[in-house]
C-alpha beads as a LAMMPS data file, in Angstrom:
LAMMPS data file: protein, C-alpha beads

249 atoms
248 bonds

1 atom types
1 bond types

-500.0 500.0 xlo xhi
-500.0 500.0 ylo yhi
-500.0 500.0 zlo zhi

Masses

1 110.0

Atoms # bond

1 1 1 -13.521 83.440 -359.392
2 1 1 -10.657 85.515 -361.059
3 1 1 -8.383 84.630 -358.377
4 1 1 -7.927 80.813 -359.880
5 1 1 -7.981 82.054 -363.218
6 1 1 -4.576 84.165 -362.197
7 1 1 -3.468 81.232 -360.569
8 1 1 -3.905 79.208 -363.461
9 1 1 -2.149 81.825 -366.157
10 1 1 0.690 81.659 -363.321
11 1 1 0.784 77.600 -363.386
12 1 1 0.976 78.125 -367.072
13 1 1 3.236 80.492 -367.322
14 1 1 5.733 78.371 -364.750
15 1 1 5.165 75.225 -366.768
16 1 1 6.022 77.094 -370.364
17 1 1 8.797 78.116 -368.616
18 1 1 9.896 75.101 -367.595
19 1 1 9.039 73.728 -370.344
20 1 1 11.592 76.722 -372.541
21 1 1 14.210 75.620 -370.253
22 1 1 16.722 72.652 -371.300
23 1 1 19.784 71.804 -369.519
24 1 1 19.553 74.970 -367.981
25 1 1 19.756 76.705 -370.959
26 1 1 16.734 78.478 -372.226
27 1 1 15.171 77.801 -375.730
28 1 1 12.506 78.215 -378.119
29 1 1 11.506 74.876 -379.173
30 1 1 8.396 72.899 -377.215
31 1 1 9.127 70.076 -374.907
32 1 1 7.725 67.662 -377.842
33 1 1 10.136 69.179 -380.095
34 1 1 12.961 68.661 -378.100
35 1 1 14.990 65.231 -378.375
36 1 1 17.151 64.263 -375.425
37 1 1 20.510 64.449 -376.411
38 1 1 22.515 60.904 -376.705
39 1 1 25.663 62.224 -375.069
40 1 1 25.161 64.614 -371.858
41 1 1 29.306 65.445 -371.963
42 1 1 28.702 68.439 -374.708
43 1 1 29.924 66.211 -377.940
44 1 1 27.521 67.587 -380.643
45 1 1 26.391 64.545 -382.896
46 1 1 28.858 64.900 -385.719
47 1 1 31.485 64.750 -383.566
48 1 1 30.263 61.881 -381.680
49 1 1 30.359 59.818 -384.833
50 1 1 33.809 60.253 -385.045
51 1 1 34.455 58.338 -381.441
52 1 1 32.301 55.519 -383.261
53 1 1 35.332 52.702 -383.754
54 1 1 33.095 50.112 -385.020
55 1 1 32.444 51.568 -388.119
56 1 1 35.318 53.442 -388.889
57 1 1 38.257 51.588 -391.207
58 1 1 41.376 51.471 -389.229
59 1 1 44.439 51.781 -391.605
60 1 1 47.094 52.453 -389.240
61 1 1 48.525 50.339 -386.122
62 1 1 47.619 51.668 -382.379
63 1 1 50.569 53.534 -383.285
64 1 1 49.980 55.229 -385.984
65 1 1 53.293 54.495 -387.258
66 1 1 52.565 51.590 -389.707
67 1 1 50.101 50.902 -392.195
68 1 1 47.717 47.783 -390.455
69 1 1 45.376 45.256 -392.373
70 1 1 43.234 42.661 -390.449
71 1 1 44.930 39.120 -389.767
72 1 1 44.389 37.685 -392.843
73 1 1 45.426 33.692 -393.500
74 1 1 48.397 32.863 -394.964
75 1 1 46.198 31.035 -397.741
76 1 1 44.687 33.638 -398.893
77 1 1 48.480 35.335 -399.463
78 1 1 50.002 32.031 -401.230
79 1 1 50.057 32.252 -405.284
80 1 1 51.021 29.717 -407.311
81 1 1 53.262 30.049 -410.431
82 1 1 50.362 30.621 -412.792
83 1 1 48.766 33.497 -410.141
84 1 1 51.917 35.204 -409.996
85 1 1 51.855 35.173 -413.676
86 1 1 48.748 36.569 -414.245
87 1 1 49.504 39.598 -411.482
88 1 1 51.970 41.301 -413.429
89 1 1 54.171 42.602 -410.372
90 1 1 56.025 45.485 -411.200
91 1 1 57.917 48.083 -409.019
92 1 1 57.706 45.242 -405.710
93 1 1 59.871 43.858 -403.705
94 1 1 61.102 39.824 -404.226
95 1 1 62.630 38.028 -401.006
96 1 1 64.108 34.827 -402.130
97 1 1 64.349 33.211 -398.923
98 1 1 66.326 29.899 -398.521
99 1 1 64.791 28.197 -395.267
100 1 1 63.797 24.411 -394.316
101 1 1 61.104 23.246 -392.012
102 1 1 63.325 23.894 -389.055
103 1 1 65.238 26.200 -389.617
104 1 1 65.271 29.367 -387.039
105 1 1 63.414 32.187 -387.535
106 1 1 65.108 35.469 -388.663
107 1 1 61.893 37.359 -388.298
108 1 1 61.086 38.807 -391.497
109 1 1 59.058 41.078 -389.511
110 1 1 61.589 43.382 -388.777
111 1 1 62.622 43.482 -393.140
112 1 1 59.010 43.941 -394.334
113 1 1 57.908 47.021 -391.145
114 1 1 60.334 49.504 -392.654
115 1 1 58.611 49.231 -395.893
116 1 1 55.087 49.944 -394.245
117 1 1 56.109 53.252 -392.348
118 1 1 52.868 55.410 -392.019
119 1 1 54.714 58.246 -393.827
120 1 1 54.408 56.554 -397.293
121 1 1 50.657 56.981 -398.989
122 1 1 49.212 53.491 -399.233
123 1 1 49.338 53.641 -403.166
124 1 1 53.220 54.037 -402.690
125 1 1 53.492 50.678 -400.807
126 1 1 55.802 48.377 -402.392
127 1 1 54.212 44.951 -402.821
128 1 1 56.407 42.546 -401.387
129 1 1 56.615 38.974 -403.061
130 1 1 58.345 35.874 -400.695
131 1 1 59.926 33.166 -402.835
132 1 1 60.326 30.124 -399.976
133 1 1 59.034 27.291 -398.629
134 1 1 55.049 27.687 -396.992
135 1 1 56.369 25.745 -393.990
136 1 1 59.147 27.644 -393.223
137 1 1 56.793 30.864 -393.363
138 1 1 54.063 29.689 -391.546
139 1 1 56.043 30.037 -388.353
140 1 1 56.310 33.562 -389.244
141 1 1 53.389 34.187 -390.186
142 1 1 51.575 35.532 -386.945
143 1 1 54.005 38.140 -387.219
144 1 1 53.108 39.194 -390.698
145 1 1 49.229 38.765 -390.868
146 1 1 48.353 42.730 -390.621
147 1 1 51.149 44.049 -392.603
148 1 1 49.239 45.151 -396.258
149 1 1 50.223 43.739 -399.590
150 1 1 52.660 40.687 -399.337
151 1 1 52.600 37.947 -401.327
152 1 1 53.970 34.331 -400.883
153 1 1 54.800 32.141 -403.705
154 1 1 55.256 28.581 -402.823
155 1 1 58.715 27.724 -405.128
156 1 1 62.565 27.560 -405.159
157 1 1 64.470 31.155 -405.680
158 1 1 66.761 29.094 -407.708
159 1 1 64.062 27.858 -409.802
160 1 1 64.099 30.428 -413.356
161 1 1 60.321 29.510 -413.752
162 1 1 59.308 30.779 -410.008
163 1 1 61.781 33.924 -410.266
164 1 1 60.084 34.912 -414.581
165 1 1 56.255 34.170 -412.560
166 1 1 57.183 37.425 -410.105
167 1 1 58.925 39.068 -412.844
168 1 1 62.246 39.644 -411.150
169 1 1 63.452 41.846 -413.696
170 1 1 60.894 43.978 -413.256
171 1 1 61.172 44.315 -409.264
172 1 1 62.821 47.466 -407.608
173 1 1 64.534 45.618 -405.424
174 1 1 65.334 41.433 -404.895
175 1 1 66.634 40.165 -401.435
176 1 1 68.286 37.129 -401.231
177 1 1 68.079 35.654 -397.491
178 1 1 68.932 32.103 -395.552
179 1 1 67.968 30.905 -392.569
180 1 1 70.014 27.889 -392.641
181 1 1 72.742 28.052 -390.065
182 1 1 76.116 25.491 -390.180
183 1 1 74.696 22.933 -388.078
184 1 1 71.777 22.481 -390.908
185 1 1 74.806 21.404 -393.524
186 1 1 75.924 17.998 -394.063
187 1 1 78.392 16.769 -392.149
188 1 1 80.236 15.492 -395.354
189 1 1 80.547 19.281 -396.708
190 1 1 82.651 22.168 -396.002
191 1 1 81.035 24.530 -393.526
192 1 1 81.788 27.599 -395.286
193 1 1 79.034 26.676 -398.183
194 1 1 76.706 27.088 -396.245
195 1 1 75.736 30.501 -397.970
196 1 1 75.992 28.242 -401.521
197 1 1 72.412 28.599 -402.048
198 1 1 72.478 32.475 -401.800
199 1 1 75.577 32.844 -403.806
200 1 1 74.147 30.480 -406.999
201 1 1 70.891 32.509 -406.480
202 1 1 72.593 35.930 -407.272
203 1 1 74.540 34.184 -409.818
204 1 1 71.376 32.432 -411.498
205 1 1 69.521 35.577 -411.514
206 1 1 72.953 37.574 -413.661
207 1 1 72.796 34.849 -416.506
208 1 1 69.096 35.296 -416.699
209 1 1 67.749 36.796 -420.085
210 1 1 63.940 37.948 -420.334
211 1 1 61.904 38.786 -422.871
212 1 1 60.047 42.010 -421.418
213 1 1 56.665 41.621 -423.136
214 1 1 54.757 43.318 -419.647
215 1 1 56.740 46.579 -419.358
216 1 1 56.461 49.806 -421.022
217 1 1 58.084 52.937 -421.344
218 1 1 56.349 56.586 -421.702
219 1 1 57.438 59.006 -424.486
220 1 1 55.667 62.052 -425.048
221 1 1 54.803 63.215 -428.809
222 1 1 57.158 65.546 -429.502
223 1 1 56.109 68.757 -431.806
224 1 1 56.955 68.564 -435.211
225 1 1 59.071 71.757 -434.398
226 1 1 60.885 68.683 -432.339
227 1 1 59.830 70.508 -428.876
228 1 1 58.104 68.049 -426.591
229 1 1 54.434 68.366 -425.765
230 1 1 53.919 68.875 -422.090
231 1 1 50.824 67.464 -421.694
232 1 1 50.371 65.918 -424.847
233 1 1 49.496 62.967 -426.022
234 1 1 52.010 59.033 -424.477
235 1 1 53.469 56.842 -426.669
236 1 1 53.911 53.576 -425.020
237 1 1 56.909 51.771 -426.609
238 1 1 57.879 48.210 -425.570
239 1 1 61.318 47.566 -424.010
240 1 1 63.714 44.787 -425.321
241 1 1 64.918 42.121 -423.604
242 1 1 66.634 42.701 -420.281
243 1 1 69.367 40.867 -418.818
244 1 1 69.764 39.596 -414.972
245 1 1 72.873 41.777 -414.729
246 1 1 70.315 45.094 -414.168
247 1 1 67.958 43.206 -411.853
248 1 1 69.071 45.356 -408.181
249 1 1 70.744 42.961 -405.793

Bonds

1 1 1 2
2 1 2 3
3 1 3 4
4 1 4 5
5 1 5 6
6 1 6 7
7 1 7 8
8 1 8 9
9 1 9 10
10 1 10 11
11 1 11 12
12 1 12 13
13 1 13 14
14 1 14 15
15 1 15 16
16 1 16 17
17 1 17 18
18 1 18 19
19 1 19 20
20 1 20 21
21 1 21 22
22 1 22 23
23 1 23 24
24 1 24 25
25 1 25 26
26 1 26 27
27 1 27 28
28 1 28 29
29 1 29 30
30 1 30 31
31 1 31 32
32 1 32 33
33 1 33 34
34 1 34 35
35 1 35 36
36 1 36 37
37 1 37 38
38 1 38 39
39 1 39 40
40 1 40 41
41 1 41 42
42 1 42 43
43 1 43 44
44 1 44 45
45 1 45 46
46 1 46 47
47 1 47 48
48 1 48 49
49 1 49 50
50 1 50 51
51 1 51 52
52 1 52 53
53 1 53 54
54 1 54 55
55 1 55 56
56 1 56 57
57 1 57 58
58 1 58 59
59 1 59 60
60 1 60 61
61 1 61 62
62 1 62 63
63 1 63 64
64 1 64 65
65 1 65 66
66 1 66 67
67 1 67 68
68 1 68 69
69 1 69 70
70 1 70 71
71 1 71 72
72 1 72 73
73 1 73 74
74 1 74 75
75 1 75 76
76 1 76 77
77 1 77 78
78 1 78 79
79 1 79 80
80 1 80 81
81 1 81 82
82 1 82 83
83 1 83 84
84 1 84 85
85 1 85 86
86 1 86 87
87 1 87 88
88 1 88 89
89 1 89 90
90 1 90 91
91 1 91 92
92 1 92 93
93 1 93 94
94 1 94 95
95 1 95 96
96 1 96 97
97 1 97 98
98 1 98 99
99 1 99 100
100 1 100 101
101 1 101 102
102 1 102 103
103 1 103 104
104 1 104 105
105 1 105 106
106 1 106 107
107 1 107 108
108 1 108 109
109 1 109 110
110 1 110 111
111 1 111 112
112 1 112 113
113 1 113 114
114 1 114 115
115 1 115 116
116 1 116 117
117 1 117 118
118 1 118 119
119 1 119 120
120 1 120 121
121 1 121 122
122 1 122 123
123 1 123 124
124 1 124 125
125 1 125 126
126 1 126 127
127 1 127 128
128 1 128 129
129 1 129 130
130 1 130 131
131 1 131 132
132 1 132 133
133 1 133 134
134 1 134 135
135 1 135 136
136 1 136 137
137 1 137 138
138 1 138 139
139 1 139 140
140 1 140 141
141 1 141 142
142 1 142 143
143 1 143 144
144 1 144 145
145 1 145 146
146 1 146 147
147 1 147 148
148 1 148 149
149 1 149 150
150 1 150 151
151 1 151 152
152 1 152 153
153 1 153 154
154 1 154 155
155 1 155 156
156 1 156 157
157 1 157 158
158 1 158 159
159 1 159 160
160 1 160 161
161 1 161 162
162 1 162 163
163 1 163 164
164 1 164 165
165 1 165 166
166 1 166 167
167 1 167 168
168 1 168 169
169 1 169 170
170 1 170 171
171 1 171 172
172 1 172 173
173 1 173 174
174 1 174 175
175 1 175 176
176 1 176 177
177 1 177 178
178 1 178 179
179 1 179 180
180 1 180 181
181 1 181 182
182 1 182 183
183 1 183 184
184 1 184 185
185 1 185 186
186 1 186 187
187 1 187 188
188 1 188 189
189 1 189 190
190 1 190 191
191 1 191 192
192 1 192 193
193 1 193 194
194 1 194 195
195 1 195 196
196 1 196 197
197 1 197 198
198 1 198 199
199 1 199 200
200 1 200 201
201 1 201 202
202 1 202 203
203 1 203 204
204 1 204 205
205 1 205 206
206 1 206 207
207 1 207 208
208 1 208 209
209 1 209 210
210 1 210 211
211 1 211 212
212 1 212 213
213 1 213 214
214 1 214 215
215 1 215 216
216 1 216 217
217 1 217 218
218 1 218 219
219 1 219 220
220 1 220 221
221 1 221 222
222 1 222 223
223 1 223 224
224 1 224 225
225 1 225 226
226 1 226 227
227 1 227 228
228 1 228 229
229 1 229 230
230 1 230 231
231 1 231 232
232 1 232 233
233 1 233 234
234 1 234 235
235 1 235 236
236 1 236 237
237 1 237 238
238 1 238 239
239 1 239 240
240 1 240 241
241 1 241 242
242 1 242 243
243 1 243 244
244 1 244 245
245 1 245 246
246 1 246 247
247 1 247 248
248 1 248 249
């Protein structure tokens, strides 16, 4: 009778053994305790999650060179006059673009990439605002639909209520482009104005005058010893008018 008994503490001791034994590895825990592993390649969990693309927020092109947003529509990009208002750009870009309908494409793509370069933080993006005709940009627009903060405003860049609603003067940097080539002109005008609309544009935008009423300037206190205050409390004092003249061409 002992002789099973042996052979049953041996059975036992084989099966606990086999049972302390995962991926060929020995261990403490019970065969209930252990949980099969998702991934048999040796990533550990927390590493796994980060090969989880689903749920992670790409920000970045397959590049890695540009900053990427998903296709959006160009309706949800269009503001109109009273939107643009309300925004308060300031520190953006404004591309005045004169285009019609037709007119070929001089792919804006390649103006607004520069200006997304992965090496800028995405807080230090420039918001770029297009002054132009919808139709023109529409044919552009496939080009344009993952490339963050731009703006379209439906209007006429020689139109002084469309360029006050973006706040030109307030802009770090205004572009004036055409896409109208000589064959677009009349034939009863001289070919060379065919950059007219451009040149009045630049022009338009000099004589302009604004009343600044959305931009500040920061002061610090100064002591009463008259030593500034690193640190201390900012004055905000209100600029006076501007003129077109300082608005960067």
């Amino acid at each position: 009778m002992p002789i099973p008994i042996v052979k049953k503490n041996m059975m036992s001791k084989e099966e606990n053994g086999a049972k302390n034994m995962m991926n060929g590895r020995p261990t403490n825990k019970s065969t209930a305790q252990q949980k099969p592993s998702k991934l048999e390649v040796g990533i550990a969990d927390d590493q796994a999650k980060d090969f989880d693309f689903a749920k992670t927020e790409m920000k970045y092109d397959s590049t890695g060179m540009f900053h990427w947003t998903p296709a959006r529509s160009i309706e949800d990009c269009i503001l109109d006059r009273n939107q643009a208002a309300m925004t308060v750009l300031n520190g953006h870009v404004v591309v005045c673009l004169f285009a019609d309908p037709d007119s070929p494409l001089i792919g804006l793509r390649n103006l607004v990439m520069p200006l997304r370069a992965s090496n800028f933080h995405y807080h230090e993006l420039k918001h770029v605002v297009i002054v132009g005709s919808v139709d023109y940009i529409k044919r552009e627009w496939k080009t344009l639909q993952n490339l963050p903060k731009i703006s379209i405003v439906n209007g006429s860049p020689l139109s002084r209520a469309d360029l006050r609603a973006v706040n030109v003067n307030l802009c770090d940097m205004c572009i004036i482009l055409s896409a109208k080539v000589n064959l677009q002109v009349p034939s009863n005008e001289d070919p060379t104005l065919a950059d007219k609309e451009a040149i009045l544009a630049s022009l338009n935008i000099k004589a302009m005058t604004f009343d600044d009423s959305n931009s500040f300037t920061e002061q610090n206190v100064s002591s009463p010893d008259g030593l500034s205050t690193m640190g201390g409390p900012i004055v905000l004092k209100r600029q006076g008018p501007v003129y077109g003249t300082s608005v960067p061409l």
